[in-house]
C-alpha positions in Angstrom: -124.0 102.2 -132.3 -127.4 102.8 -130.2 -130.6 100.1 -131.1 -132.0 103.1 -132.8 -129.0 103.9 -135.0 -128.9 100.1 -136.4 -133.0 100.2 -137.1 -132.0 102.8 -139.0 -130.1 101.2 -141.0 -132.1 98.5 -141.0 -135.1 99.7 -142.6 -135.9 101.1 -145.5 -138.7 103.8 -145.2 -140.9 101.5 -147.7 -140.0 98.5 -146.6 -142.3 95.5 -145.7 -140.2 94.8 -142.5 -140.6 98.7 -141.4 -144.8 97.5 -141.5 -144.6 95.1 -139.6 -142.4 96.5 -137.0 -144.8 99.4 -137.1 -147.9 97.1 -136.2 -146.4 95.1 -133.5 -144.9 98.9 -131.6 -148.8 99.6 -132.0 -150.2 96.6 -129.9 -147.6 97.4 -127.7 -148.4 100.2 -127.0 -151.8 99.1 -126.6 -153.9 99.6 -129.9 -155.9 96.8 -131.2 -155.7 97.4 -134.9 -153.2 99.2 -137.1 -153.6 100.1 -141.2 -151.8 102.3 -143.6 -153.3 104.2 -146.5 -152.3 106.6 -149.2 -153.9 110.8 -149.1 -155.4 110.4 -151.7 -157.6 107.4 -151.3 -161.0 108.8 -150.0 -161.6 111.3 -153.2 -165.4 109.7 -153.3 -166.2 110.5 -149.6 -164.8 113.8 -149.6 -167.6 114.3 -152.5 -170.1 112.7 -149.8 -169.3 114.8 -147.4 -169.7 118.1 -149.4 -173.0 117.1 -150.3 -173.5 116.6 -146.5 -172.4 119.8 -145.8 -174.1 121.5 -149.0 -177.5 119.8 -147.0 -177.7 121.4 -144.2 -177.2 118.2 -142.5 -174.6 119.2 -140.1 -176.4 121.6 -138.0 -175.2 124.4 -136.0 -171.5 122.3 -136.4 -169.5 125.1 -138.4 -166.4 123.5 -137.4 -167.4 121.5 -139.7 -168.3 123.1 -142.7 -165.1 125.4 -142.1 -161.9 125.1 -144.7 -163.6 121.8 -146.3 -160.7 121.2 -148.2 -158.3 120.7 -145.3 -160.6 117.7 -144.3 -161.6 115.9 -147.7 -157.8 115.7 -148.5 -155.5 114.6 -146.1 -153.4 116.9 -148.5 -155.2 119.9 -147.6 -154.4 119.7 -144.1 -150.6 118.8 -144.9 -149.3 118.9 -148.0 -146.7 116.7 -147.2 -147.8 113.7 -145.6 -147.0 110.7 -148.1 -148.5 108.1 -145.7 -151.8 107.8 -143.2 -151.4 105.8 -140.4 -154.8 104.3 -138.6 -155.1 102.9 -135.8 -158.0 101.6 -133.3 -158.4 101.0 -129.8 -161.5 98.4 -128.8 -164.1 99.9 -126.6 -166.5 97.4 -126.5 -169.1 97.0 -123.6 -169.7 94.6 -121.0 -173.3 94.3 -121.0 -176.1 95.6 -123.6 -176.2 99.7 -124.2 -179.8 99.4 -124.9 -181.0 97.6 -121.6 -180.6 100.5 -119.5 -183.5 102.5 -122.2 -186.0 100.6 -120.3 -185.0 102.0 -116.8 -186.7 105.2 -117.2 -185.8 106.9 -114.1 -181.9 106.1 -114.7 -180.1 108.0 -117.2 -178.4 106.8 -120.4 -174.9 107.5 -121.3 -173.6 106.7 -124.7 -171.3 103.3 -123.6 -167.9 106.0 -124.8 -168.6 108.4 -122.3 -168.7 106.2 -119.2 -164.9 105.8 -118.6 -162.3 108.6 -119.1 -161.9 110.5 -122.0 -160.1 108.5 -124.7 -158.6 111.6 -126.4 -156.3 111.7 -123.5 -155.6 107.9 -123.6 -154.9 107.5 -127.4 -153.6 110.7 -128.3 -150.7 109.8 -125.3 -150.4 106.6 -127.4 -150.1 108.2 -130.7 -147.4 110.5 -129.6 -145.2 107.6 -128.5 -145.7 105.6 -131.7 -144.5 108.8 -133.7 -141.2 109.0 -132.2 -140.9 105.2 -132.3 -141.1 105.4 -136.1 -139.5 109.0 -136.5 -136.2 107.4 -134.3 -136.6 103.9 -136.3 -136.7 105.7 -139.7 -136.2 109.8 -139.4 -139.4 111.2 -141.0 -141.9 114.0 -140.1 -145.5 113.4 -138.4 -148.5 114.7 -137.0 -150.8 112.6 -135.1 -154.6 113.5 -134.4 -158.0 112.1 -132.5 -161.2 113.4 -133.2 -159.9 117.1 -132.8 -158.7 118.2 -136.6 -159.7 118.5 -140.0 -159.8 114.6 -140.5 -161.9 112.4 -141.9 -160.6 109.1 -139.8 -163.6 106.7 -140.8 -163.2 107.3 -144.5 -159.3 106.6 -144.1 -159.9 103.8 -141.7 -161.8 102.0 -144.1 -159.0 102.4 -146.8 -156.6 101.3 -144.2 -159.0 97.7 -143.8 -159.8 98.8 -140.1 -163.5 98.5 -141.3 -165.9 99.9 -143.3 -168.6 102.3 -142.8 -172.0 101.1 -142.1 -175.0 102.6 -143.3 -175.6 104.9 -139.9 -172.6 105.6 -141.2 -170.4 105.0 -138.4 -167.4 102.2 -139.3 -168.2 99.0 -138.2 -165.1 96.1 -137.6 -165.7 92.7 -138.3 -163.8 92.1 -135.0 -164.7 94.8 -132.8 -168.0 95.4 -134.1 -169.2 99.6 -133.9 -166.3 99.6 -130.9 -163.3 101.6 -131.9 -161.9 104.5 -131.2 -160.1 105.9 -134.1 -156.8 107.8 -134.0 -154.5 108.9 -136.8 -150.7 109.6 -137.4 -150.0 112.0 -140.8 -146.4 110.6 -141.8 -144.2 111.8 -144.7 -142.7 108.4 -145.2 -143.6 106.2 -147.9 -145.2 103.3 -146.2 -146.6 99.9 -147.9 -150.2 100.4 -147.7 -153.3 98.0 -147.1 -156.2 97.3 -149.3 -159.6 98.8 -147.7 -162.3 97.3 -146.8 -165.0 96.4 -148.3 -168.8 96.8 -147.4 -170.1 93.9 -145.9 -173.9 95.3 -144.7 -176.0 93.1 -147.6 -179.4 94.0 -147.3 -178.9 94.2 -143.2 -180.9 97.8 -141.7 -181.1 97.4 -138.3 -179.1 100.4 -137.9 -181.7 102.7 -139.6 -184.4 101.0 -138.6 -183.9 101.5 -134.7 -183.1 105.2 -135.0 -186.0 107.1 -132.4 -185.5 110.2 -134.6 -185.1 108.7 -138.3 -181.8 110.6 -138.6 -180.9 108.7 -141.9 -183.0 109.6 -144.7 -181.2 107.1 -146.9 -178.9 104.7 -146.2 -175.1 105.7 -145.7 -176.6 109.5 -145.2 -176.8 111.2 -141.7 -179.0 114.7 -140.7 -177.0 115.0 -137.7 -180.3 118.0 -137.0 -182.1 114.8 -135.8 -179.8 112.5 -133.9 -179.7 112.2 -130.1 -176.3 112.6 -130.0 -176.2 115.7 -131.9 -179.3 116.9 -130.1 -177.9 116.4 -126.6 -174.1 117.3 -127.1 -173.5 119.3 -130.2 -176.8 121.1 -129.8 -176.3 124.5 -127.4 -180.2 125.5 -127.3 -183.3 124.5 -126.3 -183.9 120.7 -127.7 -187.0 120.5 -130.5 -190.1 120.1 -129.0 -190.2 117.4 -131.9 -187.5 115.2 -130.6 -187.9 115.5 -127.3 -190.5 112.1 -126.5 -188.1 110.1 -128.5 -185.1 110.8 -126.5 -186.4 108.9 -123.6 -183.9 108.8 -121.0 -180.4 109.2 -123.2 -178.5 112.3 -121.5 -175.6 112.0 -123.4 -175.7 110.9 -126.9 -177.3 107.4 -128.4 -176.0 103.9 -129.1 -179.0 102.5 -130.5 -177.4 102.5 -134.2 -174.2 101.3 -132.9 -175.6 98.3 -130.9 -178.0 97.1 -133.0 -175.3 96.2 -135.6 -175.5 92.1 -136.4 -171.9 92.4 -136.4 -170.8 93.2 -132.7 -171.5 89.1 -132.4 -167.8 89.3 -133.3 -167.4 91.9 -130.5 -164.9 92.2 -127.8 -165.3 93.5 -124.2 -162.6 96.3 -124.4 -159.5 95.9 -122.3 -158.3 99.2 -121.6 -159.4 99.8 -117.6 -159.7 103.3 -118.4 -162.3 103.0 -121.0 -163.9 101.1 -118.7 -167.5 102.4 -117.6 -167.8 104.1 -114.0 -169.8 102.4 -112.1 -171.3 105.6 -110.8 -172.2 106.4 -114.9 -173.5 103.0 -115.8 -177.2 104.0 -115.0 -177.3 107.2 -112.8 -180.4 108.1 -110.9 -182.1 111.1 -113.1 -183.1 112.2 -109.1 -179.6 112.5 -108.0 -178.3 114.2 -111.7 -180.9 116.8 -111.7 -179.6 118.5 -107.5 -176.0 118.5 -109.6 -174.0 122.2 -109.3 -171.5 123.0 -111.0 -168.9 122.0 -109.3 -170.4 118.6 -108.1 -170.9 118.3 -112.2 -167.6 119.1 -112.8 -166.3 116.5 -109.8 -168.6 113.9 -111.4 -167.3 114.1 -114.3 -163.7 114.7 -113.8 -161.6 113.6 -116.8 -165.3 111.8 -119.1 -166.1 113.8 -121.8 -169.5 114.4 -120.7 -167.6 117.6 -118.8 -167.1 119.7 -122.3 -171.0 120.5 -122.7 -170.8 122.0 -119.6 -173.1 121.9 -116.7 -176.3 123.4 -118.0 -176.7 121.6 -121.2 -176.0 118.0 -119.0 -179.4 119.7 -117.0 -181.4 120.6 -120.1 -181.3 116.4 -121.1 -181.5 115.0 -117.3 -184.8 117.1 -117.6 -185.9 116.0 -120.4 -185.3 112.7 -119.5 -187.3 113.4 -116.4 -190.4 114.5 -118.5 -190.2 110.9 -120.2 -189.7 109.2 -116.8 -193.6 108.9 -116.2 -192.7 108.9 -113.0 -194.6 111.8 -110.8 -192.1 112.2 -107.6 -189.8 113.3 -110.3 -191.7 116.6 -110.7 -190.3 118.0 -107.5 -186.6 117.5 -109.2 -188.1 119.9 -112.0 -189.8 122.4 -110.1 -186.6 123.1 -107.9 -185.3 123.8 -111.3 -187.8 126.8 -112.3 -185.5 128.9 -111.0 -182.2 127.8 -112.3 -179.9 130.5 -113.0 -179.5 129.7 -116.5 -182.7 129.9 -119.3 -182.0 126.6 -120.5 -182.5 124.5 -117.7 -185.5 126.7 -116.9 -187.4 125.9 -119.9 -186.2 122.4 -119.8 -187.8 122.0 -116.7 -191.2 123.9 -117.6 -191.0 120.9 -120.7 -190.4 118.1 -117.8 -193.1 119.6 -115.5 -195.6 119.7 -118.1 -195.3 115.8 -118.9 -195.4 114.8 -115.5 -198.1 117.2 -113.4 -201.9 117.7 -113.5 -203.1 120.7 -115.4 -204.2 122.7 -112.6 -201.4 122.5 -111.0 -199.2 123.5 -113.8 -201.1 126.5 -114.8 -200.6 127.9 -110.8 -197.0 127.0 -111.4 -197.1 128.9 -114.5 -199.1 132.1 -113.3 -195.8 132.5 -110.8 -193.3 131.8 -112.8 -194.4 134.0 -115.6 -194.6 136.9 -113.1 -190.9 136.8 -112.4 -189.7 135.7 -115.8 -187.8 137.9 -118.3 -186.3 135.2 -120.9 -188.0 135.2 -124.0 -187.5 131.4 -124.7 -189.0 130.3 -121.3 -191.7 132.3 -121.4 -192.1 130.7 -125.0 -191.6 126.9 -123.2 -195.0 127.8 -120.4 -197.0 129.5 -123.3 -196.3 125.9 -125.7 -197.1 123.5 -122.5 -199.8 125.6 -121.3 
């Protein structure tokens, strides 16, 4: 008899011993928390997250709005999953996300985005805890991260991993806003953990740090005015609107996140491959702005950054070189004017606009305009001018 023939027999698929086997296979394997919850558990946030959708609040994300009731029912993704298994692996930083927001000619990258891409990592992970528990007790399973109809914060809090804070990101009383979030769909029925309840009180230093007022209540997100949205989800020009209060962030926002009371309890993360870069901890916005695409794409190799694609990273470095104040910078833009693609074009008529004396702009303008057929640049000179 094989080891995995006699935990078959061993367990029964309900069992309390087939739990705890499960949790100590997860740290193993190398996730820091573990939780089980039942499909039908988050009814109330799949009404939440309707009314999100019924807002507007989602922006230009269809993928989200599309075939709702595949994500507010684990159900309606797979009708027969009996069991949701969640489980977290600890990012946390080794220094303070928000310092680098006063180094104005350095860029800011969201502290997620500054190692590899933990898709790869944890989805690797999941796939080897599902066959530990389909050999230890025969069973079907899906596993997901971040890519499917699934609405992992909701289940993590009914699985106690946390619960979600009012920027409405979860929030750990161990790990603080750190986790990545991963989840395996099982059809076994597995003992399952109480959730989590809220422990923000009165606490708003989440809402109250936002540059953009993305919240217009607590617990409720316009993702049309977060950073994060604006510089990775968005494909277009940024708002002129949002633009000042971006500051230096190229690549989403941490403010909410860090400014949580609760990452006193934080962790530094242990996974090396999480682990910032040090070439992404605080880039020159000098040296990001001569980036090609293929020196993007080198830079970048295996972060997450690389998905919005070369031109979009150039639309934020120059924004975030018309918030630099910093004049020598205006040479970085005006190489830019003639960009191949419209976006970084009018991003850097925006960034030379904020850094260069009128007179000088206007002649850059008069040139410009003579040789320019996009619609939107054009638009970006006339608005500065």
């Amino acid at each position: 008899m094989t080891s995995v023939d006699a935990l078959v027999i061993k367990f029964d698929a309900g069992n309390v011993e087939l739990r705890a086997a499960l949790a100590r296979e997860a740290r193993a394997l190398g996730f820091d928390c573990v939780g089980v919850t039942a499909p039908g558990m988050i009814e109330n946030a799949g009404k939440y997250f309707l009314e999100f959708i019924a807002s507007g609040g989602h922006g230009d994300m269809d993928w989200l709005a599309a075939q709702p009731e595949r994500r507010v029912d684990p159900r309606g993704l797979w009708r027969d999953v009996r069991s949701v298994i969640m489980l977290g692996v600890n990012y946390g930083p080794d220094q303070d996300p928000l310092a680098i927001l006063e180094q104005r000619t350095r860029a800011a990258i969201s502290v997620y985005a500054q190692g590899d891409d933990y898709h790869d990592l944890i989805k690797k992970r999941l796939k080897a805890l599902a066959r530990w528990l389909v050999a230890t007790a025969p069973s079907d399973v899906k596993v997901f991260v971040d890519t499917a109809a699934v609405m992992e914060k909701p289940l993590a809090q009914t699985a106690r991993l946390g619960w979600q804070g009012k920027h409405t990101n979860l929030v750990s009383r161990e790990f603080g806003s750190w986790l990545f979030l991963g989840a395996i769909y099982t059809t076994l029925e597995l003992p399952r953990d109480d959730a989590e309840i809220d422990h923000c009180g009165s606490c708003q230093a989440c809402l109250d740090i936002c540059p953009t007022a993305a919240f217009p209540a607590p617990y409720k997100l316009d993702a049309r005015r977060c950073i994060s949205y604006l510089t990775i989800e968005n494909k277009g020009p940024i708002p002129r609107e949002f633009r000042k209060a971006i500051g230096n962030r190229i690549y989403g926002c941490d403010d909410c996140l860090a400014a949580c009371p609760w990452n006193k309890f934080a962790q530094e993360g242990r996974e090396a491959k999480l682990a910032a870069r040090d070439e992404l901890r605080a880039p020159e916005l000098a040296e990001l702005a001569r980036l090609d695409d293929a020196a993007f794409r080198a830079l970048f190799t295996k972060s997450p950054v690389k998905r919005i694609g070369r031109d979009r990273f150039l639309r934020n470095v120059l924004i975030a070189i018309g918030n630099s104040g910093d004049a020598t910078l205006a040479e970085e833009a005006r190489q830019l004017l003639d960009d191949a693609s419209p976006l970084v074009r009018g991003a850097a008529v925006w960034a030379l606009g904020q850094l260069v004396a009128r007179e000088q702009f206007e002649a850059l303008g008069a040139n410009a305009l003579a040789n320019e057929h996009d619609d939107s640049v054009r638009e970006e000179w006339q608005a500065a001018s």
